[in-house]
N, CA, C and O of each residue as an XYZ file, in Angstrom:
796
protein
N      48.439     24.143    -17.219
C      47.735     23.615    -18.382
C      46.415     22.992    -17.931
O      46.387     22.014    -17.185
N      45.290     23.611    -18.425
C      44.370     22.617    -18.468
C      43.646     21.307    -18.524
O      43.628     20.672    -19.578
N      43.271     21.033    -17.847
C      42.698     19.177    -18.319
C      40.981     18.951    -18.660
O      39.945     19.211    -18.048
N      41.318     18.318    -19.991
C      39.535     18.437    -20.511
C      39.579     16.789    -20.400
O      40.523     16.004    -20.317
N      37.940     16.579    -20.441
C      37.853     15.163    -20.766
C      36.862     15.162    -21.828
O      35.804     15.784    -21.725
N      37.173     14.499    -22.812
C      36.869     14.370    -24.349
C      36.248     13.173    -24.811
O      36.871     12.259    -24.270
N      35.469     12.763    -25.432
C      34.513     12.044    -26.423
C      35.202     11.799    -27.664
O      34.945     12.676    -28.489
N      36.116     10.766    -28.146
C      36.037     10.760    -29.355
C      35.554      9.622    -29.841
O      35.200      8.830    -28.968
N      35.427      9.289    -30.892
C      35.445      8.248    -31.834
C      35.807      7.301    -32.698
O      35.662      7.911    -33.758
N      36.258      6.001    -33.047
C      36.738      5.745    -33.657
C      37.332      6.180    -34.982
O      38.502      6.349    -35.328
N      36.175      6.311    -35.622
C      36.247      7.237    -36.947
C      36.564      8.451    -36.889
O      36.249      8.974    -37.958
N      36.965      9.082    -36.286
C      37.297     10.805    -35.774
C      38.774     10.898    -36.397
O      39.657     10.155    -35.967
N      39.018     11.814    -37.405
C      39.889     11.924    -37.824
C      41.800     11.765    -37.161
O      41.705     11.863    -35.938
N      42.584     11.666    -37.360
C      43.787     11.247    -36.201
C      43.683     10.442    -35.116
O      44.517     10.654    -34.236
N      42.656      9.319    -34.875
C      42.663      8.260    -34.140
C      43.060      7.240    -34.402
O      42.693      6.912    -35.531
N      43.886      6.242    -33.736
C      44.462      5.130    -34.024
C      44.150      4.288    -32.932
O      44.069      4.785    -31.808
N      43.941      2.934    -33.133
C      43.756      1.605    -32.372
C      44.182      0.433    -32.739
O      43.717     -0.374    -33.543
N      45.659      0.395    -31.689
C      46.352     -0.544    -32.014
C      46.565     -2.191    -30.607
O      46.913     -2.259    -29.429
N      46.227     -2.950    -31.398
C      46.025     -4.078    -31.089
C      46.987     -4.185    -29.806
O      47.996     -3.563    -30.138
N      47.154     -4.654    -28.555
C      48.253     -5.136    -27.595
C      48.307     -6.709    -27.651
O      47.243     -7.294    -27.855
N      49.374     -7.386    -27.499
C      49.966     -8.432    -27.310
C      49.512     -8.353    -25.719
O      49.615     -7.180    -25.360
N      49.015     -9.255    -24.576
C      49.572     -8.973    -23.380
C      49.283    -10.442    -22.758
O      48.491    -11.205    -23.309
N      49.995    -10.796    -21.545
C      50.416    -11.829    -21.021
C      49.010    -12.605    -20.018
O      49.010    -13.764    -19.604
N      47.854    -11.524    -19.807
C      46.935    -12.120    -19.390
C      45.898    -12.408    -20.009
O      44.976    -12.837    -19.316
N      45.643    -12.268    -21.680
C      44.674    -12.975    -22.108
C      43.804    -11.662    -22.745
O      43.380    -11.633    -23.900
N      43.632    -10.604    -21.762
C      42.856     -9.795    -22.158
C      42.853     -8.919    -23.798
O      43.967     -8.761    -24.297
N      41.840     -8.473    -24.449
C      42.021     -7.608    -25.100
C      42.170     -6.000    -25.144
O      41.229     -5.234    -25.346
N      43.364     -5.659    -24.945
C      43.827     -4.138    -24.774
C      44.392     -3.807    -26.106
O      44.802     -4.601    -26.954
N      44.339     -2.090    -26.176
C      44.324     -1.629    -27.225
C      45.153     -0.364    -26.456
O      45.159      0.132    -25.330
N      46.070     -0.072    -28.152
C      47.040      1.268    -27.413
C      46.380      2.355    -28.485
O      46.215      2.193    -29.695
N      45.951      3.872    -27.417
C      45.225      4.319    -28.620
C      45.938      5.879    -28.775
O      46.248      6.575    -27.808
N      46.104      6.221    -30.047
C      46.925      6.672    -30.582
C      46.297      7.868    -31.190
O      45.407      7.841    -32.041
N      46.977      9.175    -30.549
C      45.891     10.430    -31.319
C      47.292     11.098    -31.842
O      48.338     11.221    -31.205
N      47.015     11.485    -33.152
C      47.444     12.699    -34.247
C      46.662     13.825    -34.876
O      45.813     13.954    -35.757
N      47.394     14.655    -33.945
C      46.211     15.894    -34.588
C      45.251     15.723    -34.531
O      44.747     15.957    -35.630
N      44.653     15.456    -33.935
C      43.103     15.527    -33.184
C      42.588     16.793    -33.010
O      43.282     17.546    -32.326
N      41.096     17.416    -33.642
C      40.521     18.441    -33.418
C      40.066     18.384    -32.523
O      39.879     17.198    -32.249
N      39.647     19.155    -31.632
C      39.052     19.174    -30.474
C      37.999     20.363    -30.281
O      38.304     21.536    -30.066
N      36.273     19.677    -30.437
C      35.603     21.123    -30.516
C      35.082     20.990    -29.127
O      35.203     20.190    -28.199
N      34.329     22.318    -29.415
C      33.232     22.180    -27.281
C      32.537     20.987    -27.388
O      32.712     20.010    -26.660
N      31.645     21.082    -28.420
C      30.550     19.546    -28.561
C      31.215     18.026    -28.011
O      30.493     17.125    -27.584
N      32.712     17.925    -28.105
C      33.105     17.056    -27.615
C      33.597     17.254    -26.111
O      34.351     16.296    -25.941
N      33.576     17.748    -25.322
C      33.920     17.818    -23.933
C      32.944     17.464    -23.508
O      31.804     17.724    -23.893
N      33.475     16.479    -22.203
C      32.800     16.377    -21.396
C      32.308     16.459    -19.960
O      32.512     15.533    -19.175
N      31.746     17.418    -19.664
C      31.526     18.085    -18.534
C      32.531     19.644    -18.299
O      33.310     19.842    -19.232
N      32.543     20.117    -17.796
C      32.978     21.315    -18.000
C      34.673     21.484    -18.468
O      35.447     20.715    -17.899
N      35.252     22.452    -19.471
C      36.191     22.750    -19.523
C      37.042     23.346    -18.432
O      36.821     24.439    -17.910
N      38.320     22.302    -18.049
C      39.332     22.253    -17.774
C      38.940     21.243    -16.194
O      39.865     21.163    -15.386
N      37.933     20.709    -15.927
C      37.792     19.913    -15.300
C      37.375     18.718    -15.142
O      36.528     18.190    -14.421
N      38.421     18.209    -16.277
C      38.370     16.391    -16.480
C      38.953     15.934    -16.041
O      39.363     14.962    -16.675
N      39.543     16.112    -14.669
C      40.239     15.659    -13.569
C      39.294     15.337    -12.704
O      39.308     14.168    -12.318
N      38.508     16.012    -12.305
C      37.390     15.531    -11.693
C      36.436     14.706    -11.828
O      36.150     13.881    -10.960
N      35.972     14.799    -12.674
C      35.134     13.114    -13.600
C      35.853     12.375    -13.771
O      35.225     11.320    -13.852
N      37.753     12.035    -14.002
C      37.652     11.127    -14.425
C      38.318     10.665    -13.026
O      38.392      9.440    -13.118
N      38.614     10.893    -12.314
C      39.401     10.681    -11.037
C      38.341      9.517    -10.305
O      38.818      8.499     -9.802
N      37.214      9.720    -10.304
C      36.068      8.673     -9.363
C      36.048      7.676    -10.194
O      35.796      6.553     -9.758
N      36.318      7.887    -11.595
C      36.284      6.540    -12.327
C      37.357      5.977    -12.132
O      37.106      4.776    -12.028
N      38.752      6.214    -11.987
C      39.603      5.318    -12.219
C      39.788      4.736    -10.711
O      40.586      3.824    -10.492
N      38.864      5.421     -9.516
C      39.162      4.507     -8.079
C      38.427      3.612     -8.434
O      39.028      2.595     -8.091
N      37.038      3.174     -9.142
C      36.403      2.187     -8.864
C      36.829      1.205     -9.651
O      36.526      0.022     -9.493
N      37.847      1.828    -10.898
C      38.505      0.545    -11.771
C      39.612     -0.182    -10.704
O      39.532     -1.370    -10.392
N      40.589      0.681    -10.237
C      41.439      0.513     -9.079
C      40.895     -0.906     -8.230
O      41.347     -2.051     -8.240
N      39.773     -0.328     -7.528
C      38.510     -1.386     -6.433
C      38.239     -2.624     -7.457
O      38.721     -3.697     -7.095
N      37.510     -2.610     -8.719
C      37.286     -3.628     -9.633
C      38.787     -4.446     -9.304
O      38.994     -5.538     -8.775
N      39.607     -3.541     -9.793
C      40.883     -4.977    -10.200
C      41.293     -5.456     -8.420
O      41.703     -6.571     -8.096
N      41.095     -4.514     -7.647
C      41.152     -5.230     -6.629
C      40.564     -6.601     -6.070
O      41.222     -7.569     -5.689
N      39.088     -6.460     -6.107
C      38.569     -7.599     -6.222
C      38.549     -8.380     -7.178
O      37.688     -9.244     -7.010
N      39.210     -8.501     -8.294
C      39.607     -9.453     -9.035
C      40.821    -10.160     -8.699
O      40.815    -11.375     -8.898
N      42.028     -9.537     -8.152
C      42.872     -9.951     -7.535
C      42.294    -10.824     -6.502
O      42.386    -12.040     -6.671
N      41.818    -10.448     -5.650
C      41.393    -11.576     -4.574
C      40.578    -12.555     -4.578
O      40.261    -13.312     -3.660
N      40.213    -12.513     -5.755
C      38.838    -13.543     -5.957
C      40.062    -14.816     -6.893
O      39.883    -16.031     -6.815
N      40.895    -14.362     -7.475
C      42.091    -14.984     -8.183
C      43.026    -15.703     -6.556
O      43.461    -16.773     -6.129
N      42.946    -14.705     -6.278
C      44.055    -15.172     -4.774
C      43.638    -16.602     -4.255
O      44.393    -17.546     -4.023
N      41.807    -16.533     -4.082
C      41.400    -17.375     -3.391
C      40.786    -18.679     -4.137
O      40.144    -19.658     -3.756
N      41.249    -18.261     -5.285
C      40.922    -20.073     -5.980
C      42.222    -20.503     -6.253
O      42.271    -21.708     -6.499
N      43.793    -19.639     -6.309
C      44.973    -19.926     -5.616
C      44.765    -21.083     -4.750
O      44.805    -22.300     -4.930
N      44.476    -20.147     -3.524
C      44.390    -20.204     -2.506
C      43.656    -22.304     -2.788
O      44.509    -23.171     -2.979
N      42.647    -22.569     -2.766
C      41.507    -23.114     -2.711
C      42.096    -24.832     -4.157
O      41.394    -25.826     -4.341
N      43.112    -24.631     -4.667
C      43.477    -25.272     -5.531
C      44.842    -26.054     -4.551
O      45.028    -27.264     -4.415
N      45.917    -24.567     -3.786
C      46.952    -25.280     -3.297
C      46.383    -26.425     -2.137
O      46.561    -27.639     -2.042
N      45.946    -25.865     -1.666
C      44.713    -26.818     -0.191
C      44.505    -27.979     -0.871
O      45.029    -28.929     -0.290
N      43.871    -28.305     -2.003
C      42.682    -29.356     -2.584
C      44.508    -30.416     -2.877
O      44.752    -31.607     -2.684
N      45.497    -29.164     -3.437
C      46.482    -30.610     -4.093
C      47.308    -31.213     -3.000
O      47.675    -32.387     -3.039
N      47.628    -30.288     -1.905
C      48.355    -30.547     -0.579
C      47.570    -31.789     -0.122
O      48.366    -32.691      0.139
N      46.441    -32.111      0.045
C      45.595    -33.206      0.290
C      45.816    -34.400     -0.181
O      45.831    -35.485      0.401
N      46.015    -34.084     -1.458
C      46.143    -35.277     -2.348
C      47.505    -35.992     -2.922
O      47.844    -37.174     -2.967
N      48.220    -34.628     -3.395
C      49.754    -35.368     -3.583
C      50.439    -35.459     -2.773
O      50.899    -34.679     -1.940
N      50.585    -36.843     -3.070
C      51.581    -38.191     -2.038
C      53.446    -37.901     -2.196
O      54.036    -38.113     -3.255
N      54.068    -37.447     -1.065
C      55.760    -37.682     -0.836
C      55.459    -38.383      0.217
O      54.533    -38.166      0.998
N      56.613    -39.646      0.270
C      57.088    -40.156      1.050
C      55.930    -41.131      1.652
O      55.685    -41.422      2.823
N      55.413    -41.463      0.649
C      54.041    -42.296      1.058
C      52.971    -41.369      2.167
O      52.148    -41.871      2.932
N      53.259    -39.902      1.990
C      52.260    -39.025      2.611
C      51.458    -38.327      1.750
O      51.617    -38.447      0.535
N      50.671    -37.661      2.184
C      49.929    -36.254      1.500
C      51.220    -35.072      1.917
O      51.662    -35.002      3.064
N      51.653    -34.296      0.922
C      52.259    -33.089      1.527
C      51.808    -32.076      2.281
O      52.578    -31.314      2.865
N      50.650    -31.986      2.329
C      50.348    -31.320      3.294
C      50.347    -31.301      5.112
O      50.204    -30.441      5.981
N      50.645    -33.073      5.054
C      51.144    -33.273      6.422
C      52.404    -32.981      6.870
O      52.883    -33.206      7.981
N      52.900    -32.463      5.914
C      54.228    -31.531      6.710
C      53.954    -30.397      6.715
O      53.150    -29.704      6.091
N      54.794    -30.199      7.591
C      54.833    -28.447      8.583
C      54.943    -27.772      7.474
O      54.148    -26.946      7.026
N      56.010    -28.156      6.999
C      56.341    -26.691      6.130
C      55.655    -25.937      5.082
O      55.750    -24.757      4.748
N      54.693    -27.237      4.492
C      53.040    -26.796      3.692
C      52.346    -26.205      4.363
O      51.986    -25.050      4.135
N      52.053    -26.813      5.225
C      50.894    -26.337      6.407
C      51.217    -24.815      6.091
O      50.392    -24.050      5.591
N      52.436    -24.488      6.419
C      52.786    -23.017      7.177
C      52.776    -22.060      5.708
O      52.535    -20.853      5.745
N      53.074    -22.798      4.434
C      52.934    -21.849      3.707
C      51.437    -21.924      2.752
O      51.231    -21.285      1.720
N      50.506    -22.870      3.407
C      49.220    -22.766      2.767
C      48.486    -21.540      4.111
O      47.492    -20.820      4.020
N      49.437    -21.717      5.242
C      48.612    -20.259      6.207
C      48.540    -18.881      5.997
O      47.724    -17.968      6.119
N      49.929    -19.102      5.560
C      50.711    -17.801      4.509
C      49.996    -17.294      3.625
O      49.975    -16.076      3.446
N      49.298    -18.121      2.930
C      48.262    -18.127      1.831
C      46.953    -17.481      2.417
O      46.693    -16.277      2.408
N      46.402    -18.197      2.778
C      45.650    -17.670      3.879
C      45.175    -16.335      4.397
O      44.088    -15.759      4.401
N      46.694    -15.983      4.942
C      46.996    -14.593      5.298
C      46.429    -13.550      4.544
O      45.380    -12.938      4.745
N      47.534    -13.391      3.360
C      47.586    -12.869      2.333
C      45.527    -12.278      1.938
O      44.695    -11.370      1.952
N      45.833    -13.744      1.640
C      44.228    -13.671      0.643
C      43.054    -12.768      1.944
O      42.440    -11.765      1.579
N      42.916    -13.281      3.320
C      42.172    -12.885      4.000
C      42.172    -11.358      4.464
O      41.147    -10.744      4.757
N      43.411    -10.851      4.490
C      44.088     -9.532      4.616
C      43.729     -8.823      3.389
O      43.214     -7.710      3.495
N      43.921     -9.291      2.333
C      43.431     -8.362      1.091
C      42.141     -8.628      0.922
O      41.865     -7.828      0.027
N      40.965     -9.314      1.212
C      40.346     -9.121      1.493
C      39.851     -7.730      2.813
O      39.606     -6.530      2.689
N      39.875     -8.372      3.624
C      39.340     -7.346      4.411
C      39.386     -5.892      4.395
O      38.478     -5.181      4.826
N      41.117     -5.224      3.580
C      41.140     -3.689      2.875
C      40.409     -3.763      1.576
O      40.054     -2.651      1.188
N      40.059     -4.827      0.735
C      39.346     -4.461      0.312
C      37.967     -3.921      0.364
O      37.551     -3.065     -0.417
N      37.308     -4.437      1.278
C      35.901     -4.474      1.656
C      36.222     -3.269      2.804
O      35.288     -3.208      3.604
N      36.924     -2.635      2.993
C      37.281     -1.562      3.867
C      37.390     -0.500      3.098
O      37.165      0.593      3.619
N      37.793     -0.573      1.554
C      37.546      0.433      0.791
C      36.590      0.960     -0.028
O      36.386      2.096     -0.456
N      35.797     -0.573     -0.218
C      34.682     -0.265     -1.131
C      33.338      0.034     -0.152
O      32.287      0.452     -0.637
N      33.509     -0.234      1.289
C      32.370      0.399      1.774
C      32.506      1.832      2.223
O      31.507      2.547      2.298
N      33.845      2.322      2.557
C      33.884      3.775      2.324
C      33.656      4.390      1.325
O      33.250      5.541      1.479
N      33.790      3.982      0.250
C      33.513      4.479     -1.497
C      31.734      4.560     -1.510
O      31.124      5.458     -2.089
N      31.235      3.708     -0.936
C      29.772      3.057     -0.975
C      29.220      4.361      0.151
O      28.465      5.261     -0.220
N      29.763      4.239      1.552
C      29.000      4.858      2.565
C      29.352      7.019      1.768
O      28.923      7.946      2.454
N      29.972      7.275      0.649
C      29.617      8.792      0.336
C      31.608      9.006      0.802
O      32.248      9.808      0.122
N      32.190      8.378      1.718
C      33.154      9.220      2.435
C      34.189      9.312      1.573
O      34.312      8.441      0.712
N      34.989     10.245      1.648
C      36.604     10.497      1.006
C      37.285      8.936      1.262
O      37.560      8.506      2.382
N      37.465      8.297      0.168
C      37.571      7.386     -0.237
C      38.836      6.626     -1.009
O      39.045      5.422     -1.156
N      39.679      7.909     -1.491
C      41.218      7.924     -1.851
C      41.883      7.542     -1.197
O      42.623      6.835     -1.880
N      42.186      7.505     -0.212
C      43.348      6.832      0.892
C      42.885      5.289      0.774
O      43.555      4.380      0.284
N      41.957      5.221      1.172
C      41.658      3.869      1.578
C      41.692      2.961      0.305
O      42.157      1.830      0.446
N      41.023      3.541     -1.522
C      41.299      2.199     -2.409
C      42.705      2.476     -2.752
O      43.241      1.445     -3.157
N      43.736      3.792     -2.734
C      45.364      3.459     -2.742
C      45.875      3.054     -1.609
O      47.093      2.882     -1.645
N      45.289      2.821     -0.497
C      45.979      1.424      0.249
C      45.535     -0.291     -0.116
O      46.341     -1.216     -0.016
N      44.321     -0.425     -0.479
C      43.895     -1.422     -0.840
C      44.278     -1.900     -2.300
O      44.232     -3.088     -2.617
N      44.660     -0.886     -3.169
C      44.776     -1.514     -4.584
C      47.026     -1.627     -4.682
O      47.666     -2.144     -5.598
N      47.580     -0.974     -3.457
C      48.905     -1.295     -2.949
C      48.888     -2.315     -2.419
O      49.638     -3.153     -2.920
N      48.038     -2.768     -1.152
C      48.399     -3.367     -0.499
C      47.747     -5.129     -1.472
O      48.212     -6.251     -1.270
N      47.236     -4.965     -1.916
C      46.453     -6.387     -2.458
C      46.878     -6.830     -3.823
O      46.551     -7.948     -4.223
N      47.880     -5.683     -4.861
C      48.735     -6.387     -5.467
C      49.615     -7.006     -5.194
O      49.838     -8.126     -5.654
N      50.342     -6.380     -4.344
C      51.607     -7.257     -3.827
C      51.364     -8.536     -3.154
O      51.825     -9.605     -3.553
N      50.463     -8.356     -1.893
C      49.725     -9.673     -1.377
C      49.127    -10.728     -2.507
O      49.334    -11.939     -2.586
N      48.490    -10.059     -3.173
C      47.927    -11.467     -4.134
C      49.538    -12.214     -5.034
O      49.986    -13.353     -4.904
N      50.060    -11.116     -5.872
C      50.858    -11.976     -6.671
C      52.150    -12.530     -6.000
O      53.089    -12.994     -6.648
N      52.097    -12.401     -4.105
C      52.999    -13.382     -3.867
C      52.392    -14.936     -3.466
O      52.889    -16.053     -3.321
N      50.992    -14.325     -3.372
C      50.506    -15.623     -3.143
C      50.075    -16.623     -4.623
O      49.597    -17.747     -4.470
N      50.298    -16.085     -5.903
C      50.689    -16.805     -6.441
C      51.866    -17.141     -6.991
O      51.806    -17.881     -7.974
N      53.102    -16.733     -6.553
C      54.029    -16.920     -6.514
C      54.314    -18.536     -5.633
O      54.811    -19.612     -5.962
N      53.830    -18.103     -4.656
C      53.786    -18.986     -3.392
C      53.223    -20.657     -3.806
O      53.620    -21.790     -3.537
N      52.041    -20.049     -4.634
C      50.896    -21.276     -5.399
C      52.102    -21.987     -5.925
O      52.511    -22.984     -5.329
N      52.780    -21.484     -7.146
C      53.828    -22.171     -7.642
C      54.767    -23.122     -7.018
O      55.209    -24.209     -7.390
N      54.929    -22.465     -6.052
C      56.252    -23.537     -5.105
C      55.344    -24.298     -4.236
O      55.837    -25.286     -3.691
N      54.254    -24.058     -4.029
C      53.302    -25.807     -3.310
C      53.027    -26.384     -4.539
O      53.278    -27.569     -4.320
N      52.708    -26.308     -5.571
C      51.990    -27.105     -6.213
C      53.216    -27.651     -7.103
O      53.226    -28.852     -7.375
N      54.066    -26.964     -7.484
C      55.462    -27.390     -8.419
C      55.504    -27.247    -10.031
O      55.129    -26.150    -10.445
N      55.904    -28.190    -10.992
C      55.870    -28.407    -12.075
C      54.850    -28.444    -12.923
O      54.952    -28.240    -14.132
N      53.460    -28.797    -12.112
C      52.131    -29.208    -12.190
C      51.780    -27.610    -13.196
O      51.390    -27.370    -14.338
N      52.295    -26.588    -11.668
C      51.340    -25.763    -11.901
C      51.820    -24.833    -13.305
O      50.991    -24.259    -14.011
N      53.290    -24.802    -13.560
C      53.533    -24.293    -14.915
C      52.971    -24.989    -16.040
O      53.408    -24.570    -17.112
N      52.289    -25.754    -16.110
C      51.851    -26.441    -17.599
C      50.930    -25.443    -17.959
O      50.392    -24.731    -17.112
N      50.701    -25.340    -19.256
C      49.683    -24.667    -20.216
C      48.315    -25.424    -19.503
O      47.309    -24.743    -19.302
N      48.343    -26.756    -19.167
C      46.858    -27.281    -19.139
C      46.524    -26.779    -17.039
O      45.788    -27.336    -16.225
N      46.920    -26.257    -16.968
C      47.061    -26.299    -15.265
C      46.350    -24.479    -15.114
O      46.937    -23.520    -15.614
N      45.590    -24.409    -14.665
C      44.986    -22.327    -14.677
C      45.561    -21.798    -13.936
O      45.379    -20.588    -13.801
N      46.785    -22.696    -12.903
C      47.325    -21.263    -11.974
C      48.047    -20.626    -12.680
O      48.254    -19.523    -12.175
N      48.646    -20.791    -13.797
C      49.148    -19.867    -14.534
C      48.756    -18.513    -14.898
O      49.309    -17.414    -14.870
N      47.097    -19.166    -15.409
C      46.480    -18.212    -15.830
C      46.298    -17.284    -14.865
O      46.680    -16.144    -15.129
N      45.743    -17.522    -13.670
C      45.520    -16.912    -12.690
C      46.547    -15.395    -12.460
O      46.376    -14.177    -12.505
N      48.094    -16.727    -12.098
C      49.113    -15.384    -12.181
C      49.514    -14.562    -12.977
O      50.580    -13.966    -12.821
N      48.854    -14.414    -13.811
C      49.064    -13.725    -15.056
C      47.943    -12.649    -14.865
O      48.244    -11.457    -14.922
N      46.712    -13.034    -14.649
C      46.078    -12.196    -14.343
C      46.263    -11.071    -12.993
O      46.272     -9.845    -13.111
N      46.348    -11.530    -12.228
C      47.052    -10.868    -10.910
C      47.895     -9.671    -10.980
O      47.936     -8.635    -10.316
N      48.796    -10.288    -12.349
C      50.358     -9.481    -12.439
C      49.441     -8.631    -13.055
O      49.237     -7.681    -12.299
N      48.865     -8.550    -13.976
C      48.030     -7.729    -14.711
C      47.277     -6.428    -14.388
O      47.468     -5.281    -14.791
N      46.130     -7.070    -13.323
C      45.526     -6.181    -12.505
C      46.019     -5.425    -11.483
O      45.409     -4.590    -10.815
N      47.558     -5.883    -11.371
C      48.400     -4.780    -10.424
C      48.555     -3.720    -10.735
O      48.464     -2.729    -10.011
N      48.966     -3.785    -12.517
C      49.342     -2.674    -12.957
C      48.474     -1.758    -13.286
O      48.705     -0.566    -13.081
N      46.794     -2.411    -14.119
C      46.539     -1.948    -14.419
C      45.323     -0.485    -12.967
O      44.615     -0.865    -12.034
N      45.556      0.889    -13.362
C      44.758      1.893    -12.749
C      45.986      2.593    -11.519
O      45.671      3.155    -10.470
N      47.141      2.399    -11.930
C      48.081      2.726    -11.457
C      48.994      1.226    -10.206
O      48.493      0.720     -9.202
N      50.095      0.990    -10.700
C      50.566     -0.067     -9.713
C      50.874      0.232     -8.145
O      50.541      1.343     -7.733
N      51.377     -0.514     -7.404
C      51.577     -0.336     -6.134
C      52.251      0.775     -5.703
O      51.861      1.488     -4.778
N      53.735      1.031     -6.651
C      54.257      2.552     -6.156
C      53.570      3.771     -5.961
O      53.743      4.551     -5.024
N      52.441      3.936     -7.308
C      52.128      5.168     -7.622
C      51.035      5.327     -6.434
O      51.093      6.403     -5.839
N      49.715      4.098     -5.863
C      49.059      4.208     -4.704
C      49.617      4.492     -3.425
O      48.870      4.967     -2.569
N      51.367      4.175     -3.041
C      51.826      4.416     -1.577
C      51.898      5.898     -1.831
O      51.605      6.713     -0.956
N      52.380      6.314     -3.315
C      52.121      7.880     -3.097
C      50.881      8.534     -2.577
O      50.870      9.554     -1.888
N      50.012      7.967     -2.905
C      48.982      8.875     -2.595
C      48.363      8.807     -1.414
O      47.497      9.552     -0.956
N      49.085      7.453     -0.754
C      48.719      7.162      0.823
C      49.718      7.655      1.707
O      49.625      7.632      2.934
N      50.886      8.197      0.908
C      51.890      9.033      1.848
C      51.379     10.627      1.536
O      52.142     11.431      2.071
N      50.403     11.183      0.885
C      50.300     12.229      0.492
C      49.376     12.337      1.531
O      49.591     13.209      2.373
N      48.066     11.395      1.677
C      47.345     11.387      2.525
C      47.656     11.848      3.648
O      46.802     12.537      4.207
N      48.800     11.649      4.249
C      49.047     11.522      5.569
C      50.013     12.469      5.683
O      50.581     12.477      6.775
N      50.244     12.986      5.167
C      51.042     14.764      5.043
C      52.503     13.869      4.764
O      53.357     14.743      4.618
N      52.905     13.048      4.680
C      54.550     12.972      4.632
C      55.007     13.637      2.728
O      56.151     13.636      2.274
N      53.977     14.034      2.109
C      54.646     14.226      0.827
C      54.072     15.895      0.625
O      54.388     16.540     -0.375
């Protein structure tokens, strides 16, 4: 079967746009075709190869939510530090125990590691080169890394951080979000095991 990529319109007869509910804030829409005509005037770029146009677009959405993930990771990141400083157990700062320490390094990790595949993918995307392997390792490897590190945020910071008035929430919400959205972590190890002949 063929794959076209198409132009329509709101107003275009059998189109529907329906509102999403979703957990990070954003406005998404589920869009809904019935009987849809489909003439040449609406294709775009050659018939039966809208796999190809649209394929470069959805790595750089992939790369986008990547670096949104990490830029989220690292004010995580940059919030657990600031409260470890400040909130007092045991007539201390918590952060003078080990066991903060070790999971604000953790943090750390995470965030600095998804960083660096990121910026490992978007300058291969940038320098012209085959570029698929590298943002489905980076948009695998930096969901999972980011939303444990706000997972992680949660258990340094505590009770604090579930309140409505507190943004790591928001944060993790966003995170969870941008994992999924441009394909989630499973569907990228496919294409980094395809890469590498195991599929």
């Amino acid at each position: 079967m063929s794959d076209h990529l198409c132009l329509l319109g709101r107003e275009d007869e059998g189109f529907t746009l329906l509102s999403l509910e979703v957990m990070s804030g954003e406005k998404l829409f589920e869009v809904a075709l019935h009987d849809v005509p489909v003439r040449e005037d609406m294709l775009l770029g050659p018939a039966g190869k809208g796999w190809e146009f649209l394929a470069p677009v959805l790595q750089r959405g992939a790369l986008a939510r990547c670096a949104e993930m990490v830029g989220c990771a690292q004010r995580i990141l940059d919030m657990c530090v600031d409260y470890a400083k400040v909130r007092e157990q045991s007539g201390r700062p918590i952060g003078a125990f080990q066991a903060i320490q070790h999971h604000c390094a953790d943090l750390l990790r995470n965030v600095e590691g998804s960083r660096y595949i990121l910026y490992k993918a978007a300058w291969s995307m940038q320098a012209g080169l085959e570029s698929t392997p590298d943002v489905a390792m980076a948009k695998a490897h930096v969901s999972d890394a980011c939303l444990w590190v706000a997972r992680q945020g949660h258990q340094i910071m505590g009770a604090i951080s579930y309140c409505e008035e507190h943004p790591l929430h928001l944060f993790h919400k966003r995170i969870q979000a941008a994992g999924l959205d441009f394909g989630d972590a499973g569907l990228h190890l496919e294409t980094v095991a395809q890469a590498i002949g195991l599929v």
